[in-house]
C-alpha positions in Angstrom: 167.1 84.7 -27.4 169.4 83.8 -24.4 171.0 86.2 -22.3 174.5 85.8 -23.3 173.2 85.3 -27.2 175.4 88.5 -28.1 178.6 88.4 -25.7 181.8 86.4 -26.5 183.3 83.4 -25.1 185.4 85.9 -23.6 182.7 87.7 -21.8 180.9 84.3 -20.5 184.2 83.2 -19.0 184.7 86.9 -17.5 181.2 86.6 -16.0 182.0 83.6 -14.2 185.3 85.4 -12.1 184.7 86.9 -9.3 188.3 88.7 -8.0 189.4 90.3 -4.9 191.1 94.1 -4.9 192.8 93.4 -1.6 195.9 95.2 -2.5 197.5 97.1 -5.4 200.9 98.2 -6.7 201.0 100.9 -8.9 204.9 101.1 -8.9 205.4 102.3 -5.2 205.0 98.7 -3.0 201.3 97.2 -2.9 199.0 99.3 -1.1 195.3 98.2 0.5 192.7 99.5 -2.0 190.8 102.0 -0.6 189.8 103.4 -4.0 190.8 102.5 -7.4 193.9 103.3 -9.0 193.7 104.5 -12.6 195.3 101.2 -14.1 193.5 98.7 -11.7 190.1 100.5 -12.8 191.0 100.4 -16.6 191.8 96.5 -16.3 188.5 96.0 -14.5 186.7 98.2 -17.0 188.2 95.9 -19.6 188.0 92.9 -17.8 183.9 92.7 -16.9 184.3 90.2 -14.2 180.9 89.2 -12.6 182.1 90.5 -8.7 184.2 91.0 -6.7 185.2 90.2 -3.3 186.1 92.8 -0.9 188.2 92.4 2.5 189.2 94.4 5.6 192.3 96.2 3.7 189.3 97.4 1.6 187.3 98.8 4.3 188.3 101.8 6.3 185.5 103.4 6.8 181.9 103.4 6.2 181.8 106.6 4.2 185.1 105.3 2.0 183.3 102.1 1.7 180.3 103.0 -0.2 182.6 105.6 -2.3 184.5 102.5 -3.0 181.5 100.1 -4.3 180.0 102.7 -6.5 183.6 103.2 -7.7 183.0 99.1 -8.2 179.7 99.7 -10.3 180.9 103.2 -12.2 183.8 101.3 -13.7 182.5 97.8 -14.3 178.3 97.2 -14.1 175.8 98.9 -12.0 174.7 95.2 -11.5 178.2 94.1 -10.5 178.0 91.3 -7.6 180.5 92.4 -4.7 180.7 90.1 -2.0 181.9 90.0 1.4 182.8 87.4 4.3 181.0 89.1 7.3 180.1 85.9 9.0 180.3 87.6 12.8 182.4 86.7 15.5 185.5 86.0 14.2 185.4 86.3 10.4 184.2 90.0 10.6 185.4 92.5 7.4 183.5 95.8 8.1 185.0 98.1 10.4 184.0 97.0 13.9 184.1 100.6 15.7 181.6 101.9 12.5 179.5 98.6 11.7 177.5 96.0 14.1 179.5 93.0 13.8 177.4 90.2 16.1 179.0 87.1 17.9 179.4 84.2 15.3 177.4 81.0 14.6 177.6 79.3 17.7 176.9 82.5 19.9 173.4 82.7 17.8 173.1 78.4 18.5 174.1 78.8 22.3 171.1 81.2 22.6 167.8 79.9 24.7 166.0 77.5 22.3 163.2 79.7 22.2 164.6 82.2 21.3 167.4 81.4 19.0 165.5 81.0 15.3 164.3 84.6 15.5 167.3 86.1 16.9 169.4 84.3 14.0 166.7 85.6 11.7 166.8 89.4 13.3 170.8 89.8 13.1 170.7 88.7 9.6 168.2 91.0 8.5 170.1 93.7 10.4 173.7 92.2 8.9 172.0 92.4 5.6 171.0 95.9 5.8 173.8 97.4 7.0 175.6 95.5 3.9 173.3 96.9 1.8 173.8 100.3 3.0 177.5 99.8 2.1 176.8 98.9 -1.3 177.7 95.1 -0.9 175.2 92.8 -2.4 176.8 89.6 -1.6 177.5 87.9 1.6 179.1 84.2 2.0 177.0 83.1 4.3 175.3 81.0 6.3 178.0 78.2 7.2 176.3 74.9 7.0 179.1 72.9 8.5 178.6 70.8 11.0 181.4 71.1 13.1 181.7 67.2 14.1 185.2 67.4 14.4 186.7 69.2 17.9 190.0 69.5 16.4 188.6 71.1 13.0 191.2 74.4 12.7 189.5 76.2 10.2 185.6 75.7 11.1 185.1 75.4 14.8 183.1 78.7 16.2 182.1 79.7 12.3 179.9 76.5 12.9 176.2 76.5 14.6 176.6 72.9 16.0 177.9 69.4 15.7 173.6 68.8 15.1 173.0 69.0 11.5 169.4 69.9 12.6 170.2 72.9 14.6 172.8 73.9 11.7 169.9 73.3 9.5 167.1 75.5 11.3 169.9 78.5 12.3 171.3 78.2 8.7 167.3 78.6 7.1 166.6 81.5 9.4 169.7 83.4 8.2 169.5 82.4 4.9 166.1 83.8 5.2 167.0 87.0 6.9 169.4 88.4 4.7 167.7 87.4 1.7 164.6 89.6 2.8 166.7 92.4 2.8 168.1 92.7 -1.0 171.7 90.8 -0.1 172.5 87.0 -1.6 173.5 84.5 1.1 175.8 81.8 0.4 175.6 78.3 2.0 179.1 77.1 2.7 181.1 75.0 2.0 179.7 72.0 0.0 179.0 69.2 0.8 180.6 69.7 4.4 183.8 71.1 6.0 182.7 70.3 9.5 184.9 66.9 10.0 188.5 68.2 8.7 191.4 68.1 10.5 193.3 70.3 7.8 192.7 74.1 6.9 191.9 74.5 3.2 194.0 77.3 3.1 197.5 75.1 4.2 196.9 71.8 2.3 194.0 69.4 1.0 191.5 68.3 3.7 189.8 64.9 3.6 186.6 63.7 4.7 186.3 60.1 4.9 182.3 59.4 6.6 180.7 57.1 4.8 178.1 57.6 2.1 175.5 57.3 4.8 177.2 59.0 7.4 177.7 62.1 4.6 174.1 61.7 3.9 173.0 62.1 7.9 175.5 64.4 9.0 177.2 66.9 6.2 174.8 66.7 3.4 171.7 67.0 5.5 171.5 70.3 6.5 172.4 72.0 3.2 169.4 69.4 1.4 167.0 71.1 4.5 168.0 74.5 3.6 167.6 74.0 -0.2 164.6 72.8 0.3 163.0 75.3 2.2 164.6 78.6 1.3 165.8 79.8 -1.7 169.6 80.4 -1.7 170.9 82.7 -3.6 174.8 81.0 -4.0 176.0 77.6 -2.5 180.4 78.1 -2.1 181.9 74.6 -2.6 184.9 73.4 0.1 188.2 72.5 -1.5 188.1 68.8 0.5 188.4 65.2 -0.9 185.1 63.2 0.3 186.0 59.9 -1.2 182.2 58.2 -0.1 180.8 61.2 -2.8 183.2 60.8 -5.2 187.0 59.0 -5.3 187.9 59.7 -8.6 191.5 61.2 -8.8 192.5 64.2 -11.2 194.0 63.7 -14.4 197.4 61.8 -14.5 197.8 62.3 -10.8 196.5 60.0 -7.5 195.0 63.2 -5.9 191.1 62.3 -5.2 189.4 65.1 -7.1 188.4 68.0 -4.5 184.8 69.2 -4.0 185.2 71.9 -6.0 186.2 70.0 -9.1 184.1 67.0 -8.9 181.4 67.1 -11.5 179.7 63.9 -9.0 179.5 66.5 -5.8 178.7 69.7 -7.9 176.3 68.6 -11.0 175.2 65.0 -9.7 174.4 65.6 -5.7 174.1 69.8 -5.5 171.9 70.3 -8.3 170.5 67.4 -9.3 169.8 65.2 -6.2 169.3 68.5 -4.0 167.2 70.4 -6.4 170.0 73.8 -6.1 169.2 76.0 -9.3 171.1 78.5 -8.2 174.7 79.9 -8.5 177.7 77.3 -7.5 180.8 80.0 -6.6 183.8 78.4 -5.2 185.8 79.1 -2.1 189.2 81.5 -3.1 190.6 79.7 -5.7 194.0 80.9 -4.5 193.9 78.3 -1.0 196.7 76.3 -1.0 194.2 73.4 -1.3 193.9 73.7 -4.8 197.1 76.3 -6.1 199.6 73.6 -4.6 198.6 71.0 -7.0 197.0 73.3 -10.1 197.8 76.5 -12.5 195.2 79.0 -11.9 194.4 77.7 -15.3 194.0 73.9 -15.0 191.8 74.8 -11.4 189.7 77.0 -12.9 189.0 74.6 -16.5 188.4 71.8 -13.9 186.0 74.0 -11.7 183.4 75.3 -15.0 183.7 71.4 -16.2 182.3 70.4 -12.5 179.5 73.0 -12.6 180.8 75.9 -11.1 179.1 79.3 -11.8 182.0 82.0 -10.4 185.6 81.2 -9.7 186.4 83.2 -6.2 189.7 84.7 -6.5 191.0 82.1 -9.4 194.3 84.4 -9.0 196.4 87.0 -6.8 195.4 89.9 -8.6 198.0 93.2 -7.3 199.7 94.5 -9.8 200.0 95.0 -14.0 201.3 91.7 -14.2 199.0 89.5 -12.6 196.2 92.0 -14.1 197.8 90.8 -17.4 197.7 87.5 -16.4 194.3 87.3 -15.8 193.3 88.5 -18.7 195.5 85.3 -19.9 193.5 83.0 -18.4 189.9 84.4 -19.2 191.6 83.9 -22.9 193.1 80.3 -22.4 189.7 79.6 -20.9 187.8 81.0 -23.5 190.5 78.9 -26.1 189.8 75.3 -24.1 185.9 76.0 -24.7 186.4 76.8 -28.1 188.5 73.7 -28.6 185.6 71.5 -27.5 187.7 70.9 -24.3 184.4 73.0 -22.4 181.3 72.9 -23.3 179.7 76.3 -24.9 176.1 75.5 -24.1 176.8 75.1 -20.7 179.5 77.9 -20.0 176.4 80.3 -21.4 173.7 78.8 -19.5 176.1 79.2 -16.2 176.8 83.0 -17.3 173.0 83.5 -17.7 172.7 81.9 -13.9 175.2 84.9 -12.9 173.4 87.7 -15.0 170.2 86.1 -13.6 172.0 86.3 -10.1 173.5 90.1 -10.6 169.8 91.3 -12.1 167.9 89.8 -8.7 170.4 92.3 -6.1 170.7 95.5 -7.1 172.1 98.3 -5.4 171.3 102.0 -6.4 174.2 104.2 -6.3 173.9 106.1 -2.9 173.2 109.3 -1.5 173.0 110.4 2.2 175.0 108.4 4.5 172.5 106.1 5.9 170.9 105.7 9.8 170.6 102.3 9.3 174.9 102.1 9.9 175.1 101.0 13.5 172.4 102.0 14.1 171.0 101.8 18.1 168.7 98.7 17.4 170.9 97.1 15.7 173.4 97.6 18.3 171.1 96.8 21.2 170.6 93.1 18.9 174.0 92.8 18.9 174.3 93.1 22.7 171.0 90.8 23.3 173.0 88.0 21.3 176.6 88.1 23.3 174.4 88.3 27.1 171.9 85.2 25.9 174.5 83.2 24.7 177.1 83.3 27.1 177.2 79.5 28.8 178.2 78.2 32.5 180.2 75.0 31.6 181.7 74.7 35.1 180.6 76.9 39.1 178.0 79.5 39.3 180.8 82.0 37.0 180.0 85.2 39.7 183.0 86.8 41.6 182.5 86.0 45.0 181.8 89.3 47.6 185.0 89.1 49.0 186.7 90.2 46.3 188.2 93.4 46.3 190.5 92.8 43.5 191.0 91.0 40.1 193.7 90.1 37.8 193.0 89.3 34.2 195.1 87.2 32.0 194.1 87.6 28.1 195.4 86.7 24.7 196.3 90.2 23.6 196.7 93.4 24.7 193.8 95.0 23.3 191.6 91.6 24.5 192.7 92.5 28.1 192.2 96.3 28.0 188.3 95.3 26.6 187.6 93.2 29.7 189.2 95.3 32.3 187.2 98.4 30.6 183.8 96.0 30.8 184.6 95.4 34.3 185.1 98.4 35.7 182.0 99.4 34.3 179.8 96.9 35.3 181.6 96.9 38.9 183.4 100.7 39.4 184.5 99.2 43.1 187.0 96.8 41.8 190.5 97.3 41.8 191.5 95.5 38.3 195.4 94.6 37.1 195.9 93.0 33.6 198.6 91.1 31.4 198.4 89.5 28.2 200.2 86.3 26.6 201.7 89.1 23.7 203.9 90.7 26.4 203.7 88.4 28.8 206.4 88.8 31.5 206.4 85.3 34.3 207.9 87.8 37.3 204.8 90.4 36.9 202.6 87.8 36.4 203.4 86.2 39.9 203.5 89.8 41.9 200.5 90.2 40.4 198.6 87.1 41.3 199.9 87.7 45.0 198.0 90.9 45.4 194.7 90.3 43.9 191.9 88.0 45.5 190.1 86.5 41.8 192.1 85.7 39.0 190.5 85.5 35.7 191.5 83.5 32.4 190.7 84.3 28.5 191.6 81.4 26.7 191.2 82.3 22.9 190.7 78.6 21.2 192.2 77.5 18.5 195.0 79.1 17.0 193.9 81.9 14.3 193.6 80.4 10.8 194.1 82.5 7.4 190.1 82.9 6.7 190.0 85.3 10.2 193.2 87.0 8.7 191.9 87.3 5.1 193.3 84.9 3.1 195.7 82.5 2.2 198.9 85.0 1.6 198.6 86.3 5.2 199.6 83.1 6.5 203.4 83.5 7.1 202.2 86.0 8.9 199.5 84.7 11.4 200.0 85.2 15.4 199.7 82.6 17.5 199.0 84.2 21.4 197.9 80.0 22.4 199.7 79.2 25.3 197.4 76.8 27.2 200.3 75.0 29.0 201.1 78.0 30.7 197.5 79.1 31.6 197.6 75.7 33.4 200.6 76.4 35.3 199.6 80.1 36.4 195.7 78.5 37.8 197.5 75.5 39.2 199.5 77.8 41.6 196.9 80.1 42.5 195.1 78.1 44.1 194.4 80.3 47.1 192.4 82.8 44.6 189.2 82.6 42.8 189.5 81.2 39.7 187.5 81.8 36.4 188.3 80.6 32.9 186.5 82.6 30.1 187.1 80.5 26.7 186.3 82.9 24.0 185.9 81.7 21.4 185.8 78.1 20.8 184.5 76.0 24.0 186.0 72.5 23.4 189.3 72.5 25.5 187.3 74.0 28.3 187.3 70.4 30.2 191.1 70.9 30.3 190.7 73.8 33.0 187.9 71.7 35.0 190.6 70.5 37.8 192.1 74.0 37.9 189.4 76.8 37.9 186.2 77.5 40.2 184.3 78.3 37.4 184.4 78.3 33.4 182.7 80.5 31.3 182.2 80.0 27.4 181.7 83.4 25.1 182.1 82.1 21.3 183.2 85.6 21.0 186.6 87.3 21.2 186.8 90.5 19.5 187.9 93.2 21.8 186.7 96.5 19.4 182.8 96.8 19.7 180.8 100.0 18.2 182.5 103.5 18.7 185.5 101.8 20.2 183.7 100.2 23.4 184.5 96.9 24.8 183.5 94.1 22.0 179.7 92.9 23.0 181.0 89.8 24.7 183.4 91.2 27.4 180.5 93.7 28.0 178.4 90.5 28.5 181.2 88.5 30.4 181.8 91.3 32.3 177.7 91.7 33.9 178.0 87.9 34.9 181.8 88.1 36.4 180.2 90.9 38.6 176.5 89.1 39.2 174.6 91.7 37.6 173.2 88.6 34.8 173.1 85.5 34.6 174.6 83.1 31.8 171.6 81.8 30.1 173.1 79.9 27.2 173.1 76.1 26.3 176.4 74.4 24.7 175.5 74.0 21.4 178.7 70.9 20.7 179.5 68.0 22.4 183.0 69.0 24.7 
């Protein structure tokens, strides 16, 4: 007897949702959830999805956390799957002042070559337990995109490389890490996001390589990591990759996305790549797919293509969109029971989930554990931002006639981490700061006339929804770029020492060649690091600005 032998249609379909608790209404405005309110948990009691997603609004503290997740399990299964995007770097969930958060993908690939496999491996394992601790089970990661495309807005610094074999040996060591430790990984986001020009989140993205090219370049590292690890979850992208498959949906000329396409999910993931495990899609809410489908019609088309779990298929914060997803778990359930989906394989796909929830449990916990931030995971964390931080242009050191230093950062808080990293690595220095949030031209100028070194955080490219949380926060989004400006303010300090630190993503660095000394790549902006110090890359900026390290790393893309 199969697993799902005894449960409805209902219950099949209800497996294969995994929704996201971001924020509730109870009658008084929507509110993060930090624990469940008494008619959210009686409609997931009810409901029985197979996870659910959790993001920052969710995540206060570590204590509140795991009270939170075995809230989770209490109400719905102790095996329920509850999944998290704690990539590092940029996309980080868990508090950063409680948790080790790590520099992204491309801090781990800008590492020295002989040492970058086994760091990747360590931070997963230590990202993994830490998870675990928390009572998450689920993380979406590694990304497997190769970021081929310099302009790509939504990938960039989330990628290893633009070299599918690095991608492929960084994403097999993580995959690897986190798996040793009890938590799922994900590879993301099939078949390849890494030559868009168009975040998923905004519109529909379109990849147009060539079969060949796909094969080489986006395809090749998920096949390598399929082949020798065993992946827990693969998330599909919401792209159109005509070369794969240029059908169009149903009465429209739209070329069936990723996600829907039966070719890129049955034919190429499971049976060309040999993948037997769980297909989950990305948030079913991104504009990518909800401009052009009901929740309804996307998720239908999703289960027909071989998805296992529908991420976020719908907002769910309030009684009415609770209601409404019990609708579509029934009009769901109605199109399989009209012959419109087929029943075998909607219950083999729920056994692949049950199969999925029963291989990472979590027990409920007990005393809060070391393992939190702990001092070696911490001292990991620290190891990854100094090896990884890259010379692209001078030797990067403030010169010994400098007495004093202006900084010039995104934000407020990115400014105060520097000058706070500074002063500690070099107590001697006299330090002034302003940021592009309150950025005022007349200080800026008195300011550059009375220091001797002026240095630059440029935070590359704009922020895109997935750092925010999701594809509702962006109306919302800041946008502290202001590159034209930077230019002007090195151009006419000319008589200063000048060092450009690009934070995050490194490829507009050559843009600052003719008007900087030196240029400094990080791959990691965050300003909050553990206990409220200085994020781990201005700590590590900081010991090369005042020549107490060098900056061993090796640019992992093409500029």
């Amino acid at each position: 007897m199969t697993a799902t032998a005894n449960i409805s249609i209902e219950q099949c379909v209800a497996l294969k949702l995994m929704v996201d608790i971001r924020l509730y209404d109870s009658g008084d405005g929507a509110q993060p959830v930090l624990n469940l309110p008494a008619a959210l948990a009686d409609g997931l009691a009810r409901l029985q999805p197979g996870g659910v997603i959790v993001f920052r609004e969710n995540l206060a503290s570590t204590s509140q956390v795991r009270e939170l997740t075995d809230e989770l399990r209490a109400c719905i299964s102790p095996e329920l799957l509850i999944g998290i995007d704690q990539e590092g770097g940029r996309v980080t969930r868990l508090p950063r002042g409680q948790c080790t958060s790590f520099s992204g993908n491309m801090a781990l690939a800008a590492c020295p070559e002989g040492d970058r496999i086994s760091l990747a491996r360590d931070m997963a394992v230590a990202q993994g337990e830490e998870l675990r601790a928390l009572g998450i089970n689920c993380n979406f990661v590694p990304s497997l995109d190769v970021n081929s495309n310099p302009a790509n807005p939504v990938i960039h610094v989330r990628a290893f490389s633009d070299d599918p074999a690095l991608v492929a040996e960084l994403g097999a060591a993580v995959t690897a890490g986190i798996q040793s430790v009890g938590v799922a990984a994900s590879l993301k986001h099939f078949p390849g996001h890494g030559d868009t020009s168009q975040d998923s989140h905004t519109g529909l993205p379109r990849v147009d390589r060539t079969c060949a090219q796909a094969q080489a370049m986006d395809l090749a590292p998920f096949a390598s990591v399929i082949d020798t690890t065993t992946p827990a979850m693969v998330m599909t992208a919401h792209i159109q990759y005509p070369a794969l498959d240029n059908s169009v949906l149903l009465g429209t000329d739209i070329v069936r996305p990723a996600t829907l396409s039966r070719t890129i999910l049955t034919d190429v993931l499971r049976y060309k790549l040999g993948f037997a495990g769980v297909v989950i899609t990305d948030a079913m809410d991104m504009r990518a797919i909800s401009a052009i489908l009901t929740p309804q019609a996307a998720v239908l088309e999703a289960f027909r293509a071989g998805v296992d779990i529908a991420l976020m298929p719908m907002l769910l914060r309030d009684a009415q969109s609770l209601a409404a997803m019990f609708t579509l778990v029934d009009d769901i359930a109605a199109a399989v029971r009209s012959g419109e989906l087929d029943e075998r394989e909607l219950r083999e796909s729920a056994e692949r989930v049950l199969a999925l929830r029963h291989a990472y449990p979590i027990a409920p916990h007990s005393a809060e554990p070391a393992v939190i931030g702990s001092a070696s995971h911490r001292k990991l964390e620290q190891r990854i931002a100094a090896s990884s931080i890259t010379l692209l242009q001078g030797d990067g050191v403030l010169g010994p006639e400098v007495g004093a230093v202006h900084l010039l950062l995104p934000g407020d808080s990115t400014a105060r981490a520097l000058a706070a990293a500074l002063q500690a690595a070099n107590p001697d220095l006299a330090i002034s700061w302003q940021s592009l949030e309150n950025f005022d031209l007349d200080a800026e100028r008195r300011q550059l006339a009375a220091c001797d070194a002026y240095v630059v955080g440029v935070s590359e490219p704009a922020i895109s929804a997935v750092v925010a949380g999701g594809a509702e926060d962006l109306p919302n989004l800041p946008d502290l770029q202001s590159a034209t400006v930077v230019k002007a303010l090195l151009a006419g300090a000319q008589d200063k020492q000048r060092i450009v630190a690009m934070l995050y993503s490194p490829y507009r660095a050559a843009e600052f060649f003719g008007c900087a000394d030196s240029i400094l790549a990080t791959y990691g902006g965050a300003a909050e690091g553990f206990g409220g110090a200085p994020g781990p890359a201005y700590v590590a900026l900081a010991k090369v600005l005042a020549g107490e390290a060098v900056a061993p790393g090796t640019l992992p893309v093409t500029l």
